[in-house]
VOPA-664230 format. One record per residue (C-alpha): x negated, y negated, z; residue number from 1; residue in one letter. Coordinates in Angstrom, 1 decimal, decimal comma. Each point is the difference from the previous one (the first is absolute). Last residue first. Example, Ala and Ser with C-alpha at 12.3 -4.5 7.8 and 13.67 -1.06 7.14 Angstrom:
2
px;py;pz;pos;code
-13,7;1,1;7,1;2;S $
1,4;3,4;0,7;1;A $
//
This chain:
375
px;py;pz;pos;code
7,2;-1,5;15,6;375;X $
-3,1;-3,1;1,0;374;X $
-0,3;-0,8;-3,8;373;X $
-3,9;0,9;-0,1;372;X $
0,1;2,9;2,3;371;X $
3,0;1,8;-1,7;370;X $
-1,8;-1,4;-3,7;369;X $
-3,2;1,7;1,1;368;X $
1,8;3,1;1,1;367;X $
1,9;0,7;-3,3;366;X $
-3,3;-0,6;-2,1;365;X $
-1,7;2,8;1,9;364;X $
-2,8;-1,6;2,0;363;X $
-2,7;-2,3;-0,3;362;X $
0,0;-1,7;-2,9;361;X $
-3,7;-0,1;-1,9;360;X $
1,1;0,4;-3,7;359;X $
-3,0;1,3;-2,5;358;X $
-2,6;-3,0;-0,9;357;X $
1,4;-0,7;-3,2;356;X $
0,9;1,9;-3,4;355;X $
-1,2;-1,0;-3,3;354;X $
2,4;0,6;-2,9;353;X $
-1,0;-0,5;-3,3;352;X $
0,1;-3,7;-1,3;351;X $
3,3;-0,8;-1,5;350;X $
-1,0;-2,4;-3,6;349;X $
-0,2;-3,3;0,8;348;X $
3,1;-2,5;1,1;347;X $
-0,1;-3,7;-1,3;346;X $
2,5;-1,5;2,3;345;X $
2,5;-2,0;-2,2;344;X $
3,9;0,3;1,2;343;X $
0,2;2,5;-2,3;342;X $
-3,2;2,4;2,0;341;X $
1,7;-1,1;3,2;340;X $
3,1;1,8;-1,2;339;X $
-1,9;3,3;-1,3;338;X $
-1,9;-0,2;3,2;337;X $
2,7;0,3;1,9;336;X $
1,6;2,9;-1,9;335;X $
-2,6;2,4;0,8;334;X $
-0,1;-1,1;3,7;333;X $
4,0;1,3;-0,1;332;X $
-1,3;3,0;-1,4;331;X $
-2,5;0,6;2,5;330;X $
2,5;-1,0;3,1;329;X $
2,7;1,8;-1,2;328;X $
-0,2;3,4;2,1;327;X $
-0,7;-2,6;3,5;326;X $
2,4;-2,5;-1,1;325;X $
2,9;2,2;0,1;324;X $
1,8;-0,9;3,2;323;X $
0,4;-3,6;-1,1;322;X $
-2,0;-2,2;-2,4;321;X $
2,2;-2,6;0,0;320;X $
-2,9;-2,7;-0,5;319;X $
-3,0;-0,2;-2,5;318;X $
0,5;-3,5;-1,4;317;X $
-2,8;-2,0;-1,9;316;X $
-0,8;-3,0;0,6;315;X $
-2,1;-2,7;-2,4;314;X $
2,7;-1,6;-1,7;313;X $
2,1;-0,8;3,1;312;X $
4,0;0,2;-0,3;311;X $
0,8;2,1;-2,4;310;X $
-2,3;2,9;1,8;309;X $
-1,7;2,5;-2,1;308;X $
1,3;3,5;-0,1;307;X $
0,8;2,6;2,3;306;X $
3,1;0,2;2,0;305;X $
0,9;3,6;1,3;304;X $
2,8;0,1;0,9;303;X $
2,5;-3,2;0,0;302;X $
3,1;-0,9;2,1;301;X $
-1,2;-0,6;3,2;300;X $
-3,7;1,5;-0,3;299;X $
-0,9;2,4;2,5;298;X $
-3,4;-0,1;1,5;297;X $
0,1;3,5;2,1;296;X $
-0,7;-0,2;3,7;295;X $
-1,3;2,8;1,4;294;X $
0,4;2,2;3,1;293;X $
-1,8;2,1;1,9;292;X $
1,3;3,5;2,5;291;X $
-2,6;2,0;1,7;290;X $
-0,2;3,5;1,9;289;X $
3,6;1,0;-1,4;288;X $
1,3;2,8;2,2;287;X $
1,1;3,0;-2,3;286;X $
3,5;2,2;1,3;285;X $
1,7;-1,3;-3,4;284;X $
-3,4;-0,1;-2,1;283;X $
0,1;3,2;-1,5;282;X $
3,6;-0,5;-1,5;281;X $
-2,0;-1,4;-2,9;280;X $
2,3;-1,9;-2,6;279;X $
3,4;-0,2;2,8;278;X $
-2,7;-0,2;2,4;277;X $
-1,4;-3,9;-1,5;276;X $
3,9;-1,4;-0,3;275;X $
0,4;0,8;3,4;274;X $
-2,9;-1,1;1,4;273;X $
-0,2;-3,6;-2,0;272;X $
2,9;-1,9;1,4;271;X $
-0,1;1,6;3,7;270;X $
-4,0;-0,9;-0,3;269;X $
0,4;-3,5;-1,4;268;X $
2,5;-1,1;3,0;267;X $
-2,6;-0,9;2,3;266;X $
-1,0;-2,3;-2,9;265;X $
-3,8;-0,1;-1,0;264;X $
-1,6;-2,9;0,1;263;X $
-1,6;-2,2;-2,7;262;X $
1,7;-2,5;0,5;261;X $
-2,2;-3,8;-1,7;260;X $
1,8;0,3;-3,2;259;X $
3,5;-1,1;2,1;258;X $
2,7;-0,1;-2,6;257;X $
1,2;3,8;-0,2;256;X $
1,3;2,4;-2,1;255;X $
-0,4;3,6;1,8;254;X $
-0,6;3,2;-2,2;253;X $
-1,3;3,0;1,7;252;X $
-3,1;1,8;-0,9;251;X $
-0,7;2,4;1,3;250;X $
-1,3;3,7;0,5;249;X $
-4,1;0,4;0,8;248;X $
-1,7;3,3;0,7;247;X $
-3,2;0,0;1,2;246;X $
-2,9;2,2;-2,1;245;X $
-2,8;-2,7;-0,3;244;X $
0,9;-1,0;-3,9;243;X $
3,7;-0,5;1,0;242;X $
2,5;2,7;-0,3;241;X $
3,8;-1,8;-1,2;240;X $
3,8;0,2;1,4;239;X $
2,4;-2,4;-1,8;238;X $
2,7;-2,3;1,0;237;X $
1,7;-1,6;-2,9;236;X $
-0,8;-1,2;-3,7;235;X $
2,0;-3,0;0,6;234;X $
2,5;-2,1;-0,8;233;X $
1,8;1,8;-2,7;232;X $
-0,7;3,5;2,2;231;X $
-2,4;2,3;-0,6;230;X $
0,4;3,9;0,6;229;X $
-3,0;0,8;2,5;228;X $
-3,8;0,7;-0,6;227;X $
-1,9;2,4;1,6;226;X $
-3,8;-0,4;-0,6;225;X $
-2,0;3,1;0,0;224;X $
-1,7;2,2;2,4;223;X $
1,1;-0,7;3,2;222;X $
-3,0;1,4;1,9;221;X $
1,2;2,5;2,8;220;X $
-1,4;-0,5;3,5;219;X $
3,7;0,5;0,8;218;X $
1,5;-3,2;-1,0;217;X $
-3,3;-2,0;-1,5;216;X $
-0,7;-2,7;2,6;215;X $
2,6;-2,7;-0,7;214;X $
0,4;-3,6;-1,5;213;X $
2,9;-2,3;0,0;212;X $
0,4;-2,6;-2,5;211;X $
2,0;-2,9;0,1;210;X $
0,4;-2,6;-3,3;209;X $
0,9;-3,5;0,6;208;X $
1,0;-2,0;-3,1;207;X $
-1,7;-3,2;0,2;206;X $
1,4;-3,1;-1,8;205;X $
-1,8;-1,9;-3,1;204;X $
1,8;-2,2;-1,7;203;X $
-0,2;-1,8;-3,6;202;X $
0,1;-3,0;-2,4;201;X $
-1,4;-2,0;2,8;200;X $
-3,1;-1,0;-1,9;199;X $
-1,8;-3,5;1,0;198;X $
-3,8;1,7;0,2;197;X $
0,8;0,2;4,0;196;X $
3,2;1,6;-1,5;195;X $
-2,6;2,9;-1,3;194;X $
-1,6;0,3;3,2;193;X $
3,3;0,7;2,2;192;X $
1,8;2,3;-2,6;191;X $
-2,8;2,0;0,2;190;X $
-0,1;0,2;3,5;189;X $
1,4;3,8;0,6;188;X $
-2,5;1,0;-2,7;187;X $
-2,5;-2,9;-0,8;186;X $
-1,2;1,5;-3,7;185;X $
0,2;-3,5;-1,3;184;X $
-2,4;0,0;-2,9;183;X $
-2,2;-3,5;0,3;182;X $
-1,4;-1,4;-3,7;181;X $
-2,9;-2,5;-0,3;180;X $
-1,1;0,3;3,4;179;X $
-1,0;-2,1;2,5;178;X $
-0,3;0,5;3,9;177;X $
0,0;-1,7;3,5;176;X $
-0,3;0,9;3,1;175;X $
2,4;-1,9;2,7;174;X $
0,5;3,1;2,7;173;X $
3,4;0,0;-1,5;172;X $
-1,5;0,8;-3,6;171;X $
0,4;-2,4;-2,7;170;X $
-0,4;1,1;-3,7;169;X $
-0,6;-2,8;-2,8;168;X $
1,5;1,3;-3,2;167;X $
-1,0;-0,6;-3,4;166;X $
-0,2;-2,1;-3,6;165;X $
2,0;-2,8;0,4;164;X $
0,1;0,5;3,8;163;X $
2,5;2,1;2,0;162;X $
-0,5;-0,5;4,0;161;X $
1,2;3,0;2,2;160;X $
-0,5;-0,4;3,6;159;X $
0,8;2,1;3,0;158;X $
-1,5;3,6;-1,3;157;X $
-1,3;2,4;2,8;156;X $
-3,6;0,4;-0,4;155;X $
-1,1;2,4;2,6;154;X $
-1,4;2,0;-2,2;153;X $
-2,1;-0,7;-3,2;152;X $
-1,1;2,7;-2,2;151;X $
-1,9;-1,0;-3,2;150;X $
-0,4;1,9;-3,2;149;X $
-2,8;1,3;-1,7;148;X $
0,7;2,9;-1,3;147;X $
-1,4;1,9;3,7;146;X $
2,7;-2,5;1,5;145;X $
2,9;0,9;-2,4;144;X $
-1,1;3,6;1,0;143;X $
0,1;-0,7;3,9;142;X $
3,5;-1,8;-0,6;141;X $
1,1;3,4;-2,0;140;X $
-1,0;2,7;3,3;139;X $
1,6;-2,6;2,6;138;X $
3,1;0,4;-1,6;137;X $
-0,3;3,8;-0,9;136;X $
-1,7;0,9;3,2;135;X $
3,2;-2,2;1,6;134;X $
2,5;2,1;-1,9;133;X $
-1,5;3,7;0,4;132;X $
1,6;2,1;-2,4;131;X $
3,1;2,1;-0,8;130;X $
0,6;1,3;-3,5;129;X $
2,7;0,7;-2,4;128;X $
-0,7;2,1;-3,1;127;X $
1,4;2,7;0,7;126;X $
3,7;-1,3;-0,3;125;X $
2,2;3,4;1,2;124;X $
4,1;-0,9;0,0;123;X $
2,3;2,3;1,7;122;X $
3,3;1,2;-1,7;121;X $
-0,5;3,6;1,7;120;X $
-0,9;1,2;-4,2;119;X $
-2,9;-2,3;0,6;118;X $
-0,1;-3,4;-1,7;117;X $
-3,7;-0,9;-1,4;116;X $
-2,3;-3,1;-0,4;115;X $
-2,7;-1,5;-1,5;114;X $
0,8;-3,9;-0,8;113;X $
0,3;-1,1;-3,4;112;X $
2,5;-2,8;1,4;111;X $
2,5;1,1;-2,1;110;X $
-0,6;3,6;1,2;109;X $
-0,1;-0,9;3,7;108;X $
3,1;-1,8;-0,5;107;X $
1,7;3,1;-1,4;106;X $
-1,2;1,6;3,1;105;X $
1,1;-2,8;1,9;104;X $
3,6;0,7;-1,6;103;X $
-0,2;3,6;1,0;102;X $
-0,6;-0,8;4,0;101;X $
3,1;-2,6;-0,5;100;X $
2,0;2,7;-1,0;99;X $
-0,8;1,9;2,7;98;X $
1,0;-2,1;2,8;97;X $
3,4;0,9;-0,2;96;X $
-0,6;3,6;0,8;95;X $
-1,9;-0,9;3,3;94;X $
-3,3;-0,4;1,3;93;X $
-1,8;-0,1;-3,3;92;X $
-3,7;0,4;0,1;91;X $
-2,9;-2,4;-1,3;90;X $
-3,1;1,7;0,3;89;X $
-3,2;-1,9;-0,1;88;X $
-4,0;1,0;-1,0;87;X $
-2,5;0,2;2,2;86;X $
-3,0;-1,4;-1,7;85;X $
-1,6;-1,5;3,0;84;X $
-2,4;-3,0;-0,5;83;X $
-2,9;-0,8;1,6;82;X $
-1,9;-3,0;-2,0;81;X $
-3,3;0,9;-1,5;80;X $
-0,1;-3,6;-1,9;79;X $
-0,6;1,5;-3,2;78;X $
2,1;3,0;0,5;77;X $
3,0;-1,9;1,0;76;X $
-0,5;-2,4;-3,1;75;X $
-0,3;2,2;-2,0;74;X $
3,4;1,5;0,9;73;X $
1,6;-3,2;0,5;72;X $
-0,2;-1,6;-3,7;71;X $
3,4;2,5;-1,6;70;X $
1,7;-0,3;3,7;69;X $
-0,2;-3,9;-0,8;68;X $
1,4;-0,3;-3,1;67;X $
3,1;2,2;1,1;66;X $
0,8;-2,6;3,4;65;X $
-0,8;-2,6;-2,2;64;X $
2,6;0,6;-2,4;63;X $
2,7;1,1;2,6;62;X $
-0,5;-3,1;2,0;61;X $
0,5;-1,9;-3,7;60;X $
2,9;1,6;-0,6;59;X $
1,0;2,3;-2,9;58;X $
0,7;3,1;1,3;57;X $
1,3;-0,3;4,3;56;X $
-2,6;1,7;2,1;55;X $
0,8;3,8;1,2;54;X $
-2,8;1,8;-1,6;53;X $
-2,7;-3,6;0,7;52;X $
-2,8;3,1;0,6;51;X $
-0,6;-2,0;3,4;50;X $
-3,1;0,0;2,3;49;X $
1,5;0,5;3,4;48;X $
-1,7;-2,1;2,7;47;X $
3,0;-0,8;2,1;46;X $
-0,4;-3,2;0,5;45;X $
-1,1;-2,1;3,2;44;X $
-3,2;-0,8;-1,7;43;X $
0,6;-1,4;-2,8;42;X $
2,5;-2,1;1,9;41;X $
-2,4;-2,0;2,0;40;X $
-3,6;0,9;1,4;39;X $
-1,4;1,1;-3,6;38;X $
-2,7;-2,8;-0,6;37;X $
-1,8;-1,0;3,2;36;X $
0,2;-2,1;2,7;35;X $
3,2;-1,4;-1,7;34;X $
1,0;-3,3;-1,8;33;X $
-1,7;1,7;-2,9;32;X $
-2,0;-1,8;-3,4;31;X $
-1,4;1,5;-2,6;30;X $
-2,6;-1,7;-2,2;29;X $
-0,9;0,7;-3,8;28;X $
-2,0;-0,6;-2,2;27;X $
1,4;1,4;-3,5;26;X $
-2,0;2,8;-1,6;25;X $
2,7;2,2;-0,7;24;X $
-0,8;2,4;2,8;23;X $
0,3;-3,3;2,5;22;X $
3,5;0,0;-1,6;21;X $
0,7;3,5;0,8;20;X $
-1,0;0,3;3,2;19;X $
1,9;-3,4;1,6;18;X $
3,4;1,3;-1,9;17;X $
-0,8;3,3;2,3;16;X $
-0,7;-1,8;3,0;15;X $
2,9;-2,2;-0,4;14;X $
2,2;2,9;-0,6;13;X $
-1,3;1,9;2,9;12;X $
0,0;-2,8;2,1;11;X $
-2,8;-2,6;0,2;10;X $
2,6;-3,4;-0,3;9;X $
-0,8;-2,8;-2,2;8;X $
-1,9;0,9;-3,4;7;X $
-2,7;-2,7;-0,7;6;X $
-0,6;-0,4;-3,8;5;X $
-3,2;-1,6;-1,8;4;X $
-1,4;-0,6;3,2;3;X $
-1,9;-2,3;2,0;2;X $
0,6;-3,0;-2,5;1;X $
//
């Protein structure tokens, strides 16, 4: 065989899965339909690093989201990733909201997240961070490379063959790959490799998110992240510094079918502006100097669906990983080894952490995906 696992799609999820295995001692080959790992929706996020305050107790996003901050720091420092310990504030607009801003500080506390309601009934979490998302991406592939793993772009997934004891890989150029295990990190296609494996037990649609960024109102830094009151459907339009001192607001929320748009609307600025001044008022006479988008892979019906597939007994399923895959990554690579370890990989003992050649992308992260997408 070529590998003992290949894991489809060089995301940061993917990436991160790929890192940890090849830590374990397992031989390992990742494979990316792209140029080059980080071109899709990791990096068209927003690049905040989140605590998990405001995720729901007891689910499995929630669970990674927490085991993850706990393995991040190291990890930041080890791979001398920038990252921008900011902080959030979450303010009520209006009386009403304030209740809601109490019960995400009880949240918080479940959650054994740090943070603290001020007498004004706004909401401090320190702990949250912004960082860059595509240094982070391309940052983990480069470490799964220096354990020993192997990066393969250009390899977009066509064929899926299960033997008795692996998988046959087929890229649309026509290479060709074993493995005795393949984890389907595909994002926006995962639902496309794993029902070339004959599983259709679940959908992936893309969930446009805008952005808009800004110079810094004023020459004045934005120093913190300003978070709004969420809603049930989402947590809203928010107003965040990036590591290179712009100032981004987004994102919106648009369910869609095409996962080939990755426009922005005309409409996305008269959605977001509003919503984005109301938090920083700064930004009402501010001209935006770039606007992205990115395409989230939803799952109809299911969040966050990790596990081994029913239908194929060497596949595992990453998929619906939505807007939170960035602060989950490490903890959801945690649990994939766990499952490949029951399914009967012999994994070592984690090897300390050797970084990679640092990342080589030109550019602000925001810029390289405004000139990759065509925004």
């Amino acid at each position: 065989m070529d590998a003992d696992v290949a894991v489809v799609g060089a995301g940061v999820v993917g990436s991160a899965v790929a890192l940890a295995l090849a830590r374990r001692g397992a031989s390992v080959v990742l494979l990316e339909a792209e140029a080059e790992p980080g071109l899709a929706a990791s990096g068209t996020n927003s690049g905040i690093l989140h605590t998990g305050f405001d995720s729901a107790p007891g689910e499995l996003e929630t669970e990674l989201i927490l085991r993850s901050s706990r393995l991040r720091d190291p990890l930041l420092e080890a791979l001398g990733l920038p990252v921008l310990r900011c902080g959030a504030l979450l303010r009520a607009l209006e009386q009403r909201q304030r209740q809601t801003v109490a019960g995400l500080a009880d949240n918080a506390r479940a959650n054994g997240v740090v943070a603290a309601l001020r007498p004004d009934g706004a909401l401090e979490v320190p702990g949250e961070a912004v960082t860059d998302p595509v240094a982070f991406t391309l940052a983990l592939a480069a470490a799964a490379k220096a354990h020993g793993a192997e990066l393969r772009t250009g390899f977009r997934v066509v064929g899926v063959e299960p033997g008795r004891r692996e998988l046959a890989l087929t890229a649309d150029g026509g290479e060709r790959l074993t493995s005795r295990l393949a984890v389907n990190c595909a994002g926006l296609g995962a639902d496309e490799v794993a029902r070339l494996a004959g599983d259709d037990s679940f959908e992936i649609y893309p969930r446009k998110g805008e952005f808009l960024v800004f110079d810094p109102p004023g020459g004045e830094p934005l120093e913190r992240i300003l978070l709004p009151v969420p809603t049930g459907r989402t947590k809203g339009v928010l107003v965040f510094p990036t590591i290179d001192g712009k100032v981004v607001t987004g994102p919106t929320a648009v369910d869609g079918d095409d996962k080939g748009d990755w426009s922005v609307r005309p409409e996305a600025r008269s959605e977001i502006l509003p919503k984005a001044t109301a938090i920083y008022p700064p930004l009402e006479s501010a001209e935006p100097v770039a606007a992205y988008a990115g395409l989230r892979p939803a799952g109809r019906g299911v969040n966050y669906l990790i596990g081994p597939s029913r239908s194929c007994d060497c596949l595992v399923n990453v998929a619906a990983i939505r807007s939170t895959g960035l602060s989950a990554s490490l903890g959801i690579a945690d649990r994939v080894c766990s499952i490949v370890a029951d399914l009967g990989l012999r994994l070592g003992s984690e090897e300390p952490l050797r970084p990679g050649p640092p990342p080589t992308a030109a550019g602000p992260w925001w810029r390289r995906t405004v000139e990759h997408r065509g925004s």
